[in-house]
C-alpha positions in Angstrom: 0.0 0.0 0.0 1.5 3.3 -0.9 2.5 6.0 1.9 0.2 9.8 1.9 1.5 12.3 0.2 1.6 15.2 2.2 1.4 19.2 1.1 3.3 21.1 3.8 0.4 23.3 3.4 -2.3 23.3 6.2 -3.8 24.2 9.4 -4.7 22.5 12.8 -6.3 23.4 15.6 -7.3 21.8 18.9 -8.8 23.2 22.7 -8.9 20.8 25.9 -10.6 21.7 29.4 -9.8 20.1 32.5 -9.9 21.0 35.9 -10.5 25.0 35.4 -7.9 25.3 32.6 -8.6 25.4 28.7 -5.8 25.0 26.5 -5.7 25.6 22.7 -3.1 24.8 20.1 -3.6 26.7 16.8 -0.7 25.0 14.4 -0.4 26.9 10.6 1.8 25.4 8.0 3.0 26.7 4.9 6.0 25.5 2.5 9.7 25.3 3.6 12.9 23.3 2.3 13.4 22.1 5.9 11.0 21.7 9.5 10.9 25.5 10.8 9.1 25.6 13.7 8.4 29.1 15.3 6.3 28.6 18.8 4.8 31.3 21.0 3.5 30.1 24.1 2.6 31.9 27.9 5.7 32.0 30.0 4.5 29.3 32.0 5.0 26.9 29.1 8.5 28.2 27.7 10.2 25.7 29.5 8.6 23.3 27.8 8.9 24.2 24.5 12.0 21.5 23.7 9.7 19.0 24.3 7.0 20.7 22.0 9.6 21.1 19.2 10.9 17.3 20.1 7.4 16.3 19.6 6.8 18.0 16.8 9.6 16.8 14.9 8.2 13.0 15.1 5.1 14.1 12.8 6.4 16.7 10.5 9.2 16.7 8.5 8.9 19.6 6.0 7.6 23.3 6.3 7.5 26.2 7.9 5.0 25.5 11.1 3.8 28.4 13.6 2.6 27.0 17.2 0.3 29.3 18.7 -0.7 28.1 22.5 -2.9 29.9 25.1 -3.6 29.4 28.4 -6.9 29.6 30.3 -8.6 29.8 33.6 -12.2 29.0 33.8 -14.5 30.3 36.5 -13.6 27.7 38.3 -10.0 27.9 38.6 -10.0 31.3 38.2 -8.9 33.9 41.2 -11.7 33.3 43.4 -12.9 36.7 45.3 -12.9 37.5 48.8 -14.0 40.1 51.5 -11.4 42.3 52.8 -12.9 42.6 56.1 -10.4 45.6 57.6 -11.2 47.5 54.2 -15.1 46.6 55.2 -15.1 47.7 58.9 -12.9 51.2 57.6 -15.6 51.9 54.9 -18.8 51.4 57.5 -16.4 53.8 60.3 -16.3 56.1 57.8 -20.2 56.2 56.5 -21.2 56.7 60.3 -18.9 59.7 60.6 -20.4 61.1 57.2 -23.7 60.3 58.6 -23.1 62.1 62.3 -21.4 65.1 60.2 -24.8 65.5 58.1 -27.0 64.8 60.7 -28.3 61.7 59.3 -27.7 59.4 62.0 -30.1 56.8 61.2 -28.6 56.5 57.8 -26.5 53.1 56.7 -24.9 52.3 53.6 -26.6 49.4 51.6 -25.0 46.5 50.1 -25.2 47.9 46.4 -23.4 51.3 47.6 -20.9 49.0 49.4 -20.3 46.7 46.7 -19.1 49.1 44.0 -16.5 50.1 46.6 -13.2 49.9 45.4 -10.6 47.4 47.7 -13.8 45.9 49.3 -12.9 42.3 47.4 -9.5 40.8 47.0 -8.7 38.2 45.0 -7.2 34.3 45.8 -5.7 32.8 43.0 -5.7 29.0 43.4 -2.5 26.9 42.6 -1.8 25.4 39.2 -0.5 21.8 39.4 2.3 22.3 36.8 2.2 18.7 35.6 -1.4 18.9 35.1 -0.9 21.9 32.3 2.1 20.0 30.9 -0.6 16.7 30.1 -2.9 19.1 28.9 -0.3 20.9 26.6 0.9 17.5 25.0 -3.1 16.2 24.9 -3.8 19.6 23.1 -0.4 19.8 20.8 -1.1 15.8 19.5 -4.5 16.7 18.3 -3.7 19.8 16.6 -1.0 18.2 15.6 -3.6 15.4 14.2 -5.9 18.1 12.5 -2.7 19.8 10.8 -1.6 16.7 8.8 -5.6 15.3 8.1 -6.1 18.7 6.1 -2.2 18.5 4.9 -3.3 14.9 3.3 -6.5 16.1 2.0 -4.1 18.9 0.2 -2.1 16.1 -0.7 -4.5 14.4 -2.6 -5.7 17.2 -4.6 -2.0 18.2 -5.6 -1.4 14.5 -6.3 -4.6 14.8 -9.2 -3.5 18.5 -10.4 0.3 16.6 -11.1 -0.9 13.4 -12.9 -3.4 15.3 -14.9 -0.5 18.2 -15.5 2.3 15.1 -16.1 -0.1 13.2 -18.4 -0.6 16.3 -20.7 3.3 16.2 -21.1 2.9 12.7 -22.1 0.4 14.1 -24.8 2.7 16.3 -26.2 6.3 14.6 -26.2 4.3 11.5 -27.9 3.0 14.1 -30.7 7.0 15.7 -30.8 8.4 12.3 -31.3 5.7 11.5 -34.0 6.7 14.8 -35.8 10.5 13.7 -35.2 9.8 10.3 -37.0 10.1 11.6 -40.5 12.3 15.2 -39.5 15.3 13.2 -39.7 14.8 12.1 -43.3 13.4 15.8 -44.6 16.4 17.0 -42.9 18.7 15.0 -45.4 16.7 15.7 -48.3 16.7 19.4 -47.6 20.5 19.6 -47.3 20.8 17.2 -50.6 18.8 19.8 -52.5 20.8 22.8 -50.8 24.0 21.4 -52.1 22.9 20.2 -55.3 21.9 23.7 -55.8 25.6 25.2 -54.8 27.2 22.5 -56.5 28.2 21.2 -59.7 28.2 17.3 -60.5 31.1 16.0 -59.6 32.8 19.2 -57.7 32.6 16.9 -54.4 32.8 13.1 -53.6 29.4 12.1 -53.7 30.2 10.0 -50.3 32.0 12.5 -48.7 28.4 14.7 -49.2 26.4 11.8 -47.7 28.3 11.8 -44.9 27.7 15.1 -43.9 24.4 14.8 -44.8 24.0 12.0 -42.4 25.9 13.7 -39.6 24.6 17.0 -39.4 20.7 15.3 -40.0 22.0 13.5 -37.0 22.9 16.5 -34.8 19.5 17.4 -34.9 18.1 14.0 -33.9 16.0 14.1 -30.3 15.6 10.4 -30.3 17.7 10.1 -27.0 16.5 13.2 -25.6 12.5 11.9 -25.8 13.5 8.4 -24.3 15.1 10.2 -21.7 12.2 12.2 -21.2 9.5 9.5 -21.0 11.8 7.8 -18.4 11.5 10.9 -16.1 7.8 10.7 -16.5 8.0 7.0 -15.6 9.9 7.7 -12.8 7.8 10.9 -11.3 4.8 8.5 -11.5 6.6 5.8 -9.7 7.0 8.1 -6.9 3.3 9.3 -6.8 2.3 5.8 -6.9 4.6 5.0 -3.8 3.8 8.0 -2.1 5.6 8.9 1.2 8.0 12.3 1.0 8.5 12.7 -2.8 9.1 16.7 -2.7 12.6 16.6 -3.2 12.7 13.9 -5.6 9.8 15.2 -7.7 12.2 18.3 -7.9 14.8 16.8 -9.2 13.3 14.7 -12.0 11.3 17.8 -13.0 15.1 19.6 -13.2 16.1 17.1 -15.8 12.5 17.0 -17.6 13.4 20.8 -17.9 17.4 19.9 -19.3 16.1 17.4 -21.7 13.1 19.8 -23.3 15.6 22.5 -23.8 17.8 20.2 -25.4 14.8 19.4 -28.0 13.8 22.9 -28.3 17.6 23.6 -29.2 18.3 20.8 -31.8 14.3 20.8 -33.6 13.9 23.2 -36.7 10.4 22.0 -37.2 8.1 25.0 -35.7 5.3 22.4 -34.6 8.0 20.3 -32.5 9.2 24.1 -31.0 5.7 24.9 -30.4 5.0 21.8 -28.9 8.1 21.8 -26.7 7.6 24.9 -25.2 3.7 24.4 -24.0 5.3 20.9 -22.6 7.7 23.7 -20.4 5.3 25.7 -19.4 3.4 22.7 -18.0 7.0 21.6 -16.6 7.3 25.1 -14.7 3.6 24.5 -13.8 4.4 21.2 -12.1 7.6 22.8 -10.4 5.2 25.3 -8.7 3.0 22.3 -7.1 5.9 20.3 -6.2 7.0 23.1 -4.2 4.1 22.3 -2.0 5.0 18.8 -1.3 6.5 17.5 1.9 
């Protein structure tokens, strides 16, 4: 069964809540030659974050990967609020003095009046058990983690498709090229017989010595060994789609020499429908770079 293909494309994102604290991972992924990972985390986690990148690096391989974690309290574990008591007693001291000053002795403060009161609540924050957050943290990370390379499959796929279709249309046009070549080679001869016999008188020349260089220059501009060449770098960039697994850099490379061996055509053809042909099969080629660049 062949491996996923993976783009380095993609985005995960994951949020666990247990005992007052929610923790979210947010992981974004776009391409890179090598695993870049750029985390930003609360200070509380920083001293964790070799294990986050250790972790990391098991799953991914390729791209450029932001790690964006926060941190919450719920109400629960939150800083719970308390009475001040002294700050209380100080506030109600100093309502009865207003009240004796404006002759309003039977006047008290009510609990709304009291309660907007600024210092009359301080807060508790309860502990965080530090192992608890660090569970959380890795729970959180391996299922973002898990989201990221689902949707970087899924991109896989469709990239897969877009470079079969893409290589397949190549095909199309090499095989037309190398039906063109078939008879090029001989109109080539014919067309330098006819030049010459124009230039020259019978007899000026030995008539082998002619053939010969009729023979090699018609051979000079032979592509034969360039389109065999060719098809077997399509062979082989199907061969690694159908195995799948981390084909980036190899997909590169066989797309390097697809690109050698259609200039090499474009260079030696005279006929303008093998030019023409050759230079929508580069464009394609340059198409196909620009999707491989997305592949882990």
């Amino acid at each position: 069964m062949a491996e996923l293909i993976y783009s380095m494309t993609g985005f995960g994102n994951a949020s666990v809540e247990s005992d007052g604290l929610r923790l979210r991972v947010v992981l974004r992924s776009v391409n890179g030659r090598f695993l870049d990972l750029q985390i930003r985390s609360p200070s509380s986690l920083q001293e964790l974050e070799p294990q986050i990148r250790e972790r990391l690096q098991t799953r991914l391989r390729r791209g450029k990967v932001s790690v964006h974690i926060e941190v919450e309290e719920t109400a629960e574990q939150s800083s719970l609020p308390r009475l001040n008591e002294d700050v209380a007693a100080q506030y109600i001291k100093e309502f009865k003095r207003l009240a004796q000053i404006a002759e309003l002795e039977d006047q008290q403060p009510s609990l709304e009046v009291l309660g907007r009161l600024p210092g009359l609540f301080r807060s508790e924050a309860t502990g965080i058990d530090v192992d608890e957050l660090a569970r959380l943290l890795f729970e959180t990370l391996d299922k973002a983690a898990a989201d990221l390379e689902q949707m970087r499959s899924r991109e896989g796929e469709t990239l897969v498709e877009d470079l079969r279709g893409r290589v397949g249309k190549i095909g199309d046009l090499v095989g037309q090229i190398d039906e063109w070549a078939q008879g090029e080679k001989e109109r080539a001869r014919q067309r330098l017989r006819e030049r010459i016999d124009q230039l020259l008188q019978p007899g000026e020349l030995n008539e082998d010595r002619i053939m010969t260089e009729i023979v090699l220059i018609a051979e000079r501009s032979d592509i034969t060994e360039e389109i065999v060449r060719f098809r077997s770098h399509i062979e082989q960039f199907l061969g690694a789609l159908d195995e799948g697994g981390e084909v980036g850099r190899r997909l590169n490379f066989l797309l390097q020499e697809l690109h050698r061996e259609i200039n090499t055509i474009t260079s030696k053809a005279s006929a303008s429908e093998i030019i023409h042909a050759a230079v929508d099969a580069k464009e394609e080629i340059e198409r196909l770079r620009e999707q491989v660049q997305n592949l882990a």
